[in-house]
Backbone as CSV, one residue per row, in Angstrom:
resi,resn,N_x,N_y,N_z,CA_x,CA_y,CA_z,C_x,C_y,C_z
1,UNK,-48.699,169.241,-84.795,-49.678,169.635,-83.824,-51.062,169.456,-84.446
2,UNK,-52.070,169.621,-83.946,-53.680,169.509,-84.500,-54.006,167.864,-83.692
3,UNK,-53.311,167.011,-83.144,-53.885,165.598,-82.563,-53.488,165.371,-81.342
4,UNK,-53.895,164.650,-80.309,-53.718,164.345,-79.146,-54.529,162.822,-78.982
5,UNK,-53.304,161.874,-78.874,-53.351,160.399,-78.422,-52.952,160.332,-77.522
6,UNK,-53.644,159.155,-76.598,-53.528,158.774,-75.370,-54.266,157.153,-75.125
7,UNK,-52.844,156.183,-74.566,-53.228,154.981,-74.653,-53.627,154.406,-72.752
8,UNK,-54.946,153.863,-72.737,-55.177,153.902,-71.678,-55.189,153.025,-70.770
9,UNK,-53.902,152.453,-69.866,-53.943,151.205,-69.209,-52.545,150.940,-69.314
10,UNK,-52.469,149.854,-68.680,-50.729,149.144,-69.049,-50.605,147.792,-69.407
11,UNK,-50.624,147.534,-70.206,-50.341,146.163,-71.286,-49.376,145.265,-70.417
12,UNK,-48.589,145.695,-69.540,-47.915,144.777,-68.565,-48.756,144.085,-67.321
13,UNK,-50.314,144.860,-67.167,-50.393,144.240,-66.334,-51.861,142.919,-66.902
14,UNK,-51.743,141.974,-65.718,-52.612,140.888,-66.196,-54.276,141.111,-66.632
15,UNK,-54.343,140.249,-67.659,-55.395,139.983,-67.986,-56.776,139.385,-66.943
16,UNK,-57.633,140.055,-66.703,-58.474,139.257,-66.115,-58.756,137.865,-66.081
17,UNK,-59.539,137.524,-64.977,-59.865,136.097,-64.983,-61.200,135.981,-66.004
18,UNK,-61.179,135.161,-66.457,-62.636,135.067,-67.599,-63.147,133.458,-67.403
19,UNK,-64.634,133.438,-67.464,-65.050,132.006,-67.003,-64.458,131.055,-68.179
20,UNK,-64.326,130.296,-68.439,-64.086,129.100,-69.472,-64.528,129.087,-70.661
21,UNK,-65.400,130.124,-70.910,-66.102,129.996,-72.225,-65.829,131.661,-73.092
22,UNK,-64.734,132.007,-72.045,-64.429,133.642,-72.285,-64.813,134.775,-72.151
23,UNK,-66.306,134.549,-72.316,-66.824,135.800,-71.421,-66.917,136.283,-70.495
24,UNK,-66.840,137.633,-70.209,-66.174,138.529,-68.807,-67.417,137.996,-67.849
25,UNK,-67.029,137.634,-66.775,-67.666,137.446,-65.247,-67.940,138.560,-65.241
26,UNK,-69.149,138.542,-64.129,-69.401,139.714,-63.554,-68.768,140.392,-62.566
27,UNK,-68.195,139.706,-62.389,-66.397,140.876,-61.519,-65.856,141.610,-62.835
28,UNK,-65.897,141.292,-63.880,-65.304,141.871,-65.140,-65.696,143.073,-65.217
29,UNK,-67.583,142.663,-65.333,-68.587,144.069,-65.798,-68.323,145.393,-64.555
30,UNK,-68.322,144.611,-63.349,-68.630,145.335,-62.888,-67.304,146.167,-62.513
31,UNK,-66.044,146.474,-62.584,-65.061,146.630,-62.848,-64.306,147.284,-63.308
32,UNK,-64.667,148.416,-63.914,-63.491,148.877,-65.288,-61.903,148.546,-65.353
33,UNK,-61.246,148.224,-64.042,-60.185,148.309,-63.798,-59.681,146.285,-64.154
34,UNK,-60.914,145.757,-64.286,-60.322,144.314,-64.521,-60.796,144.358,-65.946
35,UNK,-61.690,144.999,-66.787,-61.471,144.456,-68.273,-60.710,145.124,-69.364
36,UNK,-60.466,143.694,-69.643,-59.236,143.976,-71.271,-59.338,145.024,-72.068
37,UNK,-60.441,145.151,-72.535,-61.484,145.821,-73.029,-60.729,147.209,-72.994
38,UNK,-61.562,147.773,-71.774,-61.139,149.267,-71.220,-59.305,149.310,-71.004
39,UNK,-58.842,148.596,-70.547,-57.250,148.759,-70.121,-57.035,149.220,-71.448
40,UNK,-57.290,148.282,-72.551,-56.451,148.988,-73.780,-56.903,149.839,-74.421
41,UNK,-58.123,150.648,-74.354,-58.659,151.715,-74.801,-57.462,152.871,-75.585
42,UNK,-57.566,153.166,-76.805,-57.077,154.317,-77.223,-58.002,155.725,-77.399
43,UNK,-57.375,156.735,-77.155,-58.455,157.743,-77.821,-57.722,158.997,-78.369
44,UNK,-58.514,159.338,-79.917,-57.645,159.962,-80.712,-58.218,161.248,-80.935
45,UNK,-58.189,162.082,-80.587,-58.891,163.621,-81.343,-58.292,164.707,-82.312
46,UNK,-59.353,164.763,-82.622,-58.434,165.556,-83.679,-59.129,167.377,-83.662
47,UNK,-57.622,168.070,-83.442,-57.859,169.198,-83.059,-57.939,170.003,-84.583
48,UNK,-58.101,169.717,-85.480,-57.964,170.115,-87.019,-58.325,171.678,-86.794
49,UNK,-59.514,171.007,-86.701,-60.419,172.365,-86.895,-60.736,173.437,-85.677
50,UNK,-60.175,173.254,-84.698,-60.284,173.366,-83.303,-59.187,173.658,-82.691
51,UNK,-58.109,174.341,-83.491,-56.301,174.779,-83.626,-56.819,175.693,-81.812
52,UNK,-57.597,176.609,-81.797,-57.817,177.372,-80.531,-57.842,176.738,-79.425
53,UNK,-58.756,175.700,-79.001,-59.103,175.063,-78.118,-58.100,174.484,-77.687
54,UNK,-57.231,173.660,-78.715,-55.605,173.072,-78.235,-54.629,174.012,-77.450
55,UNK,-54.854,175.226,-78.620,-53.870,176.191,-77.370,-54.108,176.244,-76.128
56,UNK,-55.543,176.629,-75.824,-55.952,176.726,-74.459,-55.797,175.554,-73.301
57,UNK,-55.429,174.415,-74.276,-55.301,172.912,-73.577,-54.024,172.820,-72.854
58,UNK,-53.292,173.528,-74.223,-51.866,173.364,-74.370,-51.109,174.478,-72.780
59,UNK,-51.936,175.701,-72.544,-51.614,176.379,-72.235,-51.845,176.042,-70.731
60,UNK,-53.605,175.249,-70.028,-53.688,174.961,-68.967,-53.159,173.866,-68.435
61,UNK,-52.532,172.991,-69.393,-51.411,171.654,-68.614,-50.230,172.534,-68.585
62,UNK,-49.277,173.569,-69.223,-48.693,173.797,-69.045,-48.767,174.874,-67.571
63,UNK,-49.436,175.465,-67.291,-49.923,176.195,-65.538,-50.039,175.298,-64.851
64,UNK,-51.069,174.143,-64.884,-50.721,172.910,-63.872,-49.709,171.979,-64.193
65,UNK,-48.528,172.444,-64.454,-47.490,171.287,-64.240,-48.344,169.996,-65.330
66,UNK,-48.888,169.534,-65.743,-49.675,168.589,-66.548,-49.067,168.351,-67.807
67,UNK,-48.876,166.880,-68.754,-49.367,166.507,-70.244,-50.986,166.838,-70.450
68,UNK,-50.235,167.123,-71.822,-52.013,167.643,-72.206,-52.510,166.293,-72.142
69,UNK,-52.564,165.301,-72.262,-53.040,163.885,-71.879,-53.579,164.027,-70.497
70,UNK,-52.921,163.983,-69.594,-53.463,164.336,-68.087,-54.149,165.518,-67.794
71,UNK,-53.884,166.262,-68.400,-54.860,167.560,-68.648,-56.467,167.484,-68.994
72,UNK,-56.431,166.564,-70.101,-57.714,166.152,-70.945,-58.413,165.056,-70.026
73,UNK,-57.963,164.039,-69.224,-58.306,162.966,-67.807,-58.983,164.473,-67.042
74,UNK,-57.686,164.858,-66.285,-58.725,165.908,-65.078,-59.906,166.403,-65.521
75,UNK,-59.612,167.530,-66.933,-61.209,168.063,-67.284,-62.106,167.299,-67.046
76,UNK,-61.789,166.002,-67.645,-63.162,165.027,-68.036,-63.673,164.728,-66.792
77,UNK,-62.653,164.303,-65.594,-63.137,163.366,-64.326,-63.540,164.923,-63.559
78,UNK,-63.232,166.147,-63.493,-63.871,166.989,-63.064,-65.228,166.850,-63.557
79,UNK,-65.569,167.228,-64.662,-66.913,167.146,-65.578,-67.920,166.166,-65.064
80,UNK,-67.435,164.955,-64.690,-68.172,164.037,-64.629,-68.250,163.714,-63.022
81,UNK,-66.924,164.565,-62.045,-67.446,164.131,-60.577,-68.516,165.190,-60.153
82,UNK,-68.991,166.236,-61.042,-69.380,167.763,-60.807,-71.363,167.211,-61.585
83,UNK,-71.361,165.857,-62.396,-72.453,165.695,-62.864,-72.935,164.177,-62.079
């Protein structure tokens, strides 16, 4: 316990279209859902020092039915539909 990884996207699905010279079109930029980039995003935290805060993580995915992975998505997309 003390870490929480979460890999973001699905490696099964296709790669964007990219102009000929490889760089992302601007359907790419504008996009998150078509670049490579973001699909494979990892993100790693580390609860070391922060053993409390996990519980409390641990404790509100477990009340909403949730992975603390999906747990840590809602907070954030709350946070950010609320700013």
């Amino acid at each position: 316990m003390g870490k929480l990884a979460w890999k973001d996207g699905d490696s099964r699905k296709k790669a964007s279209k990219r102009s000929k010279s490889g760089k992302a079109t601007k359907k790419d930029k504008g996009n998150p859902e078509n670049s490579q980039q973001r699909r494979n995003m990892a993100l790693t935290i580390d609860f070391g020092r922060y053993v409390s805060i996990l519980k409390e993580l641990e404790q509100l995915a477990e009340e909403e039915v949730r992975s603390v992975d999906s747990q840590v998505i809602y907070i954030l997309k709350k946070y950010f539909d609320g700013h």
